[in-house]
C-alpha positions as CSV (number, residue, x, y, z in Angstrom):
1,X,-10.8,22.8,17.5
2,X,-11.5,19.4,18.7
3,X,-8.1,17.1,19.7
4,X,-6.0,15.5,17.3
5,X,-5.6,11.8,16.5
6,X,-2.9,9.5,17.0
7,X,-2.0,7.5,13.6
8,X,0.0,4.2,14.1
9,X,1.5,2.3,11.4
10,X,2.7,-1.3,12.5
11,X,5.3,-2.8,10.3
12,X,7.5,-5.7,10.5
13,X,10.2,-4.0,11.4
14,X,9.1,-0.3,12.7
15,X,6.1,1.7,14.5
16,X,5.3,4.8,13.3
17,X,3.3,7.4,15.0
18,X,2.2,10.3,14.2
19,X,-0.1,13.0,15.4
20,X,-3.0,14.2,12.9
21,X,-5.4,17.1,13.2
22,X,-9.0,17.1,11.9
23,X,-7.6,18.5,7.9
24,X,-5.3,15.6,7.7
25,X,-2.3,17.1,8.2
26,X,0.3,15.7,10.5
27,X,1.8,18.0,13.2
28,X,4.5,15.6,14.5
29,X,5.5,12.1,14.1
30,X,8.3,9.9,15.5
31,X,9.5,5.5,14.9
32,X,10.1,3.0,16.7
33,X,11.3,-0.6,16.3
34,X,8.4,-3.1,16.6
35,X,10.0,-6.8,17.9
36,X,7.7,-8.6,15.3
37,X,9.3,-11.8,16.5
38,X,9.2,-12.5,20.3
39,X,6.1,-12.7,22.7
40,X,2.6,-10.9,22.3
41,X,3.6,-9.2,25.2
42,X,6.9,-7.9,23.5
43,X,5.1,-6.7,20.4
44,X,2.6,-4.7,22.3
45,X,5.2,-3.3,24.2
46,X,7.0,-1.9,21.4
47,X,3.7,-0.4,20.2
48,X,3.2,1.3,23.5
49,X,6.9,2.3,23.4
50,X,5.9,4.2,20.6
51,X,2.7,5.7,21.3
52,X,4.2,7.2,24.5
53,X,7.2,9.4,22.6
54,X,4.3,10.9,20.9
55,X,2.5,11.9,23.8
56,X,4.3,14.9,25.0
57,X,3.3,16.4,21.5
58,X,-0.4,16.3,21.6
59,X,-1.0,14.9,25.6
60,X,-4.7,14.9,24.6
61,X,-6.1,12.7,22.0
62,X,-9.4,11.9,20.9
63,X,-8.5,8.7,19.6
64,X,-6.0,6.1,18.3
65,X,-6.2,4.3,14.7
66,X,-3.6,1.7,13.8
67,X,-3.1,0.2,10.5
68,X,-2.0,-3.1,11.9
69,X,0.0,-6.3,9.7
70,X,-3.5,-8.6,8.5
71,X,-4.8,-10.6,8.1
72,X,-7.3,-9.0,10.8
73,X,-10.5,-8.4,11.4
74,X,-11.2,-4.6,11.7
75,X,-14.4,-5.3,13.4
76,X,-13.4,-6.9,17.0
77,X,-9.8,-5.3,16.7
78,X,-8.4,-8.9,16.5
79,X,-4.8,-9.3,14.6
80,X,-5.5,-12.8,13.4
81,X,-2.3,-14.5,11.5
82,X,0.3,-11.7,10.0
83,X,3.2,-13.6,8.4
84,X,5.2,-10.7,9.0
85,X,4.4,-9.9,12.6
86,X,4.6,-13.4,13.8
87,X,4.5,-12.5,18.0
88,X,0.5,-11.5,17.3
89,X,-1.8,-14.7,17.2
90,X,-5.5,-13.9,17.2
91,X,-4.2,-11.0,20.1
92,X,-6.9,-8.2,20.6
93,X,-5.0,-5.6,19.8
94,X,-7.8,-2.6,19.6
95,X,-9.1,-3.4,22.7
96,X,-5.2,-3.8,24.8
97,X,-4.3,-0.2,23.7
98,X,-8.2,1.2,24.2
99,X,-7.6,-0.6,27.7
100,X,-4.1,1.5,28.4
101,X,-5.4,4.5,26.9
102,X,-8.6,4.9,28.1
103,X,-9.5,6.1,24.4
104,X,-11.4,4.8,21.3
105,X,-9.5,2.8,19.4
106,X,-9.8,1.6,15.7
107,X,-7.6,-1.0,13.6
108,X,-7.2,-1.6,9.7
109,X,-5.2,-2.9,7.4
110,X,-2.6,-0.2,5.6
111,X,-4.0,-0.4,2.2
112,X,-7.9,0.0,3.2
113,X,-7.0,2.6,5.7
114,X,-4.5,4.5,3.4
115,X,-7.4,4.5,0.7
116,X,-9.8,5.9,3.5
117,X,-7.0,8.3,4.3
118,X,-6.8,9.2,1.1
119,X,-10.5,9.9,0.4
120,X,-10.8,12.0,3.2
121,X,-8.0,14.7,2.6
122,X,-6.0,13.3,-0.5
123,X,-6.0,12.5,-4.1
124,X,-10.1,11.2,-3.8
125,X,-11.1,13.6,-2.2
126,X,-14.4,14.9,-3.4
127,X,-15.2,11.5,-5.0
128,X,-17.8,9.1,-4.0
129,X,-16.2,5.4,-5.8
130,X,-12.3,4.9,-4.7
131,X,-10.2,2.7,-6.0
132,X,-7.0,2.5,-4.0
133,X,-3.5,0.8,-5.0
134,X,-0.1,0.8,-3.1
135,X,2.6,-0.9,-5.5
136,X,5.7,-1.3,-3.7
137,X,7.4,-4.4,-2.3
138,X,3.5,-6.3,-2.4
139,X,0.5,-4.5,-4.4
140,X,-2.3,-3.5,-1.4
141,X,-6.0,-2.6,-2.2
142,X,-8.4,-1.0,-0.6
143,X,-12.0,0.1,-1.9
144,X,-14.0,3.0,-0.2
145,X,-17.9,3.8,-1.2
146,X,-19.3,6.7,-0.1
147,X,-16.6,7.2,2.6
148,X,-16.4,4.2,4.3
149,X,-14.4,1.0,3.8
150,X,-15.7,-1.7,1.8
151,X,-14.5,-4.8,3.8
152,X,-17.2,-8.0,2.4
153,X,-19.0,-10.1,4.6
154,X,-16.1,-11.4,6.5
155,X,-14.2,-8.1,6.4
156,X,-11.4,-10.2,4.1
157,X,-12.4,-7.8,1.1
158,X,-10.5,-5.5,-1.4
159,X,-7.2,-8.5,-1.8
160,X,-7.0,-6.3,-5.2
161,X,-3.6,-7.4,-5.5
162,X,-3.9,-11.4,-5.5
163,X,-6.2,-11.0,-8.5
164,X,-4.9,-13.6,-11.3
165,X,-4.4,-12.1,-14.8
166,X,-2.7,-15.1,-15.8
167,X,-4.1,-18.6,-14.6
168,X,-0.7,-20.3,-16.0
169,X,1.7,-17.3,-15.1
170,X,4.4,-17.5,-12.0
171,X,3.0,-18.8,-8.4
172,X,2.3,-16.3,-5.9
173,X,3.5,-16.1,-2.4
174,X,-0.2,-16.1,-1.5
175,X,-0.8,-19.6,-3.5
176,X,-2.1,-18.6,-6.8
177,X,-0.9,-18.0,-9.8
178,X,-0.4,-15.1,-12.0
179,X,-1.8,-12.4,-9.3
180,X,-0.8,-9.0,-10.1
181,X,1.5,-8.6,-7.3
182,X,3.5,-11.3,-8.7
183,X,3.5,-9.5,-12.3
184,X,4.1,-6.0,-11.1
185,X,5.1,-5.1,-8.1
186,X,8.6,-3.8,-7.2
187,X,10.3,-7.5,-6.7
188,X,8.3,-8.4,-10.4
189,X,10.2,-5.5,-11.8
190,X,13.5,-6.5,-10.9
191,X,13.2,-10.1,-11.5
192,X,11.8,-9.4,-15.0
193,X,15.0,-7.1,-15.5
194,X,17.4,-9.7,-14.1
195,X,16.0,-11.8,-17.0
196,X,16.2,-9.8,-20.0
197,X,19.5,-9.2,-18.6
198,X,20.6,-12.0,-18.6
199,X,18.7,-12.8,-22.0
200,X,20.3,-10.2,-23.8
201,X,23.5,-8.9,-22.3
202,X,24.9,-6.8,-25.2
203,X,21.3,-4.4,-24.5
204,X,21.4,-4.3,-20.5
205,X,25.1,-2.5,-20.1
206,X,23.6,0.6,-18.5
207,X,21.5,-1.9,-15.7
208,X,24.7,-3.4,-15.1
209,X,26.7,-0.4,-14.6
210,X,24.1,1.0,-12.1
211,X,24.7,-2.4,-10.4
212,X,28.0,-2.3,-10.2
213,X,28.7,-5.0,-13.1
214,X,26.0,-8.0,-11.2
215,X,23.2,-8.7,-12.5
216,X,22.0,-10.4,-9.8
217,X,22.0,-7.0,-8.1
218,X,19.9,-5.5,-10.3
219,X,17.0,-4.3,-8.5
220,X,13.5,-1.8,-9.5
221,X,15.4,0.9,-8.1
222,X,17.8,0.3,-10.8
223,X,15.6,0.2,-13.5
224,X,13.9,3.4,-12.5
225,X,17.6,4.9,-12.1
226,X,18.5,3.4,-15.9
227,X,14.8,4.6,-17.1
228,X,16.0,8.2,-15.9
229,X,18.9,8.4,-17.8
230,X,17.2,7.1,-21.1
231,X,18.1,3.6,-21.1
232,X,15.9,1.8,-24.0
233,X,15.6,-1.8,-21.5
234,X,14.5,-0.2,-18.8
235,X,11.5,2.0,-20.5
236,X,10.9,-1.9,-22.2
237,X,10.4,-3.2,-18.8
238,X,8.3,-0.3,-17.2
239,X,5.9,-0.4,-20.7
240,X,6.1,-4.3,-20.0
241,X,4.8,-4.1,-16.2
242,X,2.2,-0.8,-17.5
243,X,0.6,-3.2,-19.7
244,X,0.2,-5.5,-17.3
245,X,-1.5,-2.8,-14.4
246,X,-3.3,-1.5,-17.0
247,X,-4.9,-5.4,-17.9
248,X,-5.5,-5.9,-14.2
249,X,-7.0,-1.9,-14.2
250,X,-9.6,-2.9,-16.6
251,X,-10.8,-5.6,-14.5
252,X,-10.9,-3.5,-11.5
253,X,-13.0,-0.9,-13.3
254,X,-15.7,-3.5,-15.3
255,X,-16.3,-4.8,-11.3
256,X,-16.2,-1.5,-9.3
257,X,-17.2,1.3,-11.9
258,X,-15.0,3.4,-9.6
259,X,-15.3,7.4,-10.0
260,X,-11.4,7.9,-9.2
261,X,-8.2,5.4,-9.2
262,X,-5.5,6.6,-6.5
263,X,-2.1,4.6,-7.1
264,X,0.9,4.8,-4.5
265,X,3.7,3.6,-3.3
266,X,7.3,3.2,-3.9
267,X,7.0,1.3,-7.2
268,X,4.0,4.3,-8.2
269,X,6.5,6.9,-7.8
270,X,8.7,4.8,-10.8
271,X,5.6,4.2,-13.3
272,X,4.3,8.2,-12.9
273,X,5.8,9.2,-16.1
274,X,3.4,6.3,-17.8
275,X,0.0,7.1,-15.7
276,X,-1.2,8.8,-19.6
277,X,-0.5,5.7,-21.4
278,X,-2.5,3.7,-18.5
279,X,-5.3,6.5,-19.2
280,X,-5.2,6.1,-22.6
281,X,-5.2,2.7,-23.2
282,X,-7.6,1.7,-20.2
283,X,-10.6,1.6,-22.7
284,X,-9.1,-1.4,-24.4
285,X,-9.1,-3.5,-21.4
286,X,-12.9,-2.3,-20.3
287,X,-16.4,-2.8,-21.5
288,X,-17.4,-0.2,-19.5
289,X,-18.2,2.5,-22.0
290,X,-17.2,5.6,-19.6
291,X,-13.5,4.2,-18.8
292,X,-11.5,6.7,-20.7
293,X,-13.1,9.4,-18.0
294,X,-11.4,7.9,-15.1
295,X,-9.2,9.9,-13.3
296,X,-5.7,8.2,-12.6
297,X,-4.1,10.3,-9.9
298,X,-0.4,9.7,-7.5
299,X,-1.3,9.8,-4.0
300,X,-1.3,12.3,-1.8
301,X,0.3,10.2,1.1
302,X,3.8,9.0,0.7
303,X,5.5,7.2,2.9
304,X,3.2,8.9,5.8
305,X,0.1,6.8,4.3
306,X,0.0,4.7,7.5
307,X,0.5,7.3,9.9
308,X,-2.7,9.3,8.3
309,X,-4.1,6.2,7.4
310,X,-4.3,5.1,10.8
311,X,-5.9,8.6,12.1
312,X,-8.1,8.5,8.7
313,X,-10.1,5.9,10.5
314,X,-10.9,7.8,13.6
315,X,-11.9,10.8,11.8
């Protein structure tokens, strides 16, 4: 059996590393803190920190993959701007940890990697047209055509989650208004729950008791709690934001005509219940005439998606 891989997932907070054999399935994995906010130096550092605790598990290693904060370009290795890795300016990361490892070394971004990940031993696996969403505290995208990444021309491709569905709808972090992620992801959820509680207060009682009596505190994890225990507001605001992934979904499928949509996630794991009604209705939104036969499945890769994402890409 050839050596495993080393998976890295490079967060704002956090480096996670694991080690992942040839069949996707991680043997051992271990975090560390990643200091996001001092030199270039410091932030590699921390990566290296955490690459070397894994060592002692697998002390050969064919290879490293990282899914690393973008914007990037996956091509020369380069971490260009991340807003939430700050120390990393246009710093040639893929080639600094090839150079201390003496090993190939490949670098992505979470969603497109997760989506490779996830293509080779997950939820797409046997399909040749993947769509890939991660809903959680952004909405990530990533595309994969007959097993490799789409990444464009410039390798900026697959930005799945700052497509408008509403030109005149709230502003974006990214600029633009009425993207998806602004809509629907976890944030979106609470927000539009903090309003209709505050709208109507006589119907949101059991939000506010899972918040302790403040509204303000009301978060997606609350409505998914509420939703749980049969709460008629919070199934209102999960249809609400369904409605809304299943507008954006149709989109996504009259451009791509993908074979398979994999969604995950923390915010996935809340809307599961609803993936039938996305099914169902997904032919409204499309004029593509085979819609309806579009298999809508929860990813196989929790909270481990970067760690096999990472290794996805080496494999």
């Amino acid at each position: 059996m050839s050596p495993p891989i080393l998976g890295v997932d490079i967060g704002g907070t956090k480096v996670a590393v694991g080690i992942v054999n040839s069949e996707g399935k991680i043997l051992a994995q271990g975090r560390k803190p990643m200091v996001a906010n001092g030199t270039a130096q410091a932030g590699l550092d921390a990566v290296i920190g955490a690459i070397d605790s894994m060592m002692s598990a697998a002390p050969e290693i064919r290879s490293i993959g990282i899914c690393a904060p973008g914007p990037l370009d996956p091509k020369s290795g380069i971490v260009l701007n991340p807003p939430n890795v700050p120390c990393w300016r246009n710093f040639s990361l893929a080639s600094e940890i090839s150079a201390k490892y003496k090993v190939p070394v490949k670098i992505d971004n979470d969603a497109n990697a997760a989506a490779l990940a996830e293509t080779r031993w997950g939820a797409a696996c046997g399909f040749r047209y993947v769509f890939y969403a991660t809903i959680g505290t952004g909405i990530g995208t990533g595309i994969v055509l007959d097993g490799a990444i789409y990444h464009g021309n410039t390798g900026s491709a697959g930005e799945g989650g700052h497509l408008s569905i509403d030109y005149r709808g709230p502003l974006c972090n990214c600029g633009k208004r009425g993207c998806i992620e602004v809509l629907a992801s976890g944030p979106a959820i609470g927000g539009r729950a903090r309003a209709k509680a505050e709208a109507e207060p006589s119907r949101a009682s059991a939000l506010r008791d899972l918040a302790q009596g403040k509204t303000e505190s009301i978060t997606s994890e609350t409505v998914a709690r509420a939703f749980a225990a049969g709460d008629p507001m919070a199934r209102e605001i999960l249809t609400e934001t369904t409605e809304l992934l299943t507008c954006w979904l149709g989109n996504i499928v009259d451009l791509l005509d993908p074979d398979v949509i994999v969604i995950g996630g923390g915010v996935a794991a809340i809307l599961k219940p609803f993936f039938p009604v996305i099914s169902k209705t997904l032919p409204n939104w499309c004029v593509n005439p085979h819609a309806g036969q579009i298999p809508l499945r929860m990813a196989h890769y929790g909270a481990d998606a970067g760690i096999a994402g990472g290794a996805a890409l080496c494999a």
